[in-house]
C-alpha positions, 0 to 999 in steps of 0.5 A: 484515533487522532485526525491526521494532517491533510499533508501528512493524508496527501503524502499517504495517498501519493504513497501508495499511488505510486507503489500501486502504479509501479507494482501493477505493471504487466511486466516486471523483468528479473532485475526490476523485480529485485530491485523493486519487490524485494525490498518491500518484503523486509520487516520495516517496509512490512511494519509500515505498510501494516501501520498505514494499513491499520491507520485506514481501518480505524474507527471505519464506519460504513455509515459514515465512510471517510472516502479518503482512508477507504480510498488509501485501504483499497488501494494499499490493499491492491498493492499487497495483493500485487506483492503476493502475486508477484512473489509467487510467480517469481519464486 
């Protein structure tokens, strides 16, 4: 796998901290959750959550752990456990 520019890891991280902050709210009203879970359930968002999600678990090593992708990995991860949970209360 090819190593990743630090700003191109930065923008990932801050990515995904920002979807987790937003989507762990207690909370989401009817209309803020149409606006902001809907749209991650098109096949693009999936894609591209699938394809950094994918990026984490490359070349993972328990031995020798990159903090950062495992970082990312439990955190996207929290994200698409939040989406679920969501999606099934909502619906």
């Amino acid at each position: 796998m090819p190593k990743v520019p630090h700003r191109l890891m930065f923008f990932r991280q801050a990515s995904v901290e920002v979807l987790h902050a937003i989507y762990s709210r207690p909370h989401l009203q009817d209309d803020e959750f149409v606006e902001l879970v809907c749209p991650m359930f098109t096949p693009g968002s999936v894609s591209l959550l699938r394809e950094v999600y994918g990026w984490t678990l490359a070349d993972m090593n328990i031995h020798d752990l990159n903090e950062q992708k495992y970082t990312l990995c439990k955190k996207l991860s929290e994200v698409c456990y939040t989406f679920l949970i969501l999606k099934h209360h909502k619906y």
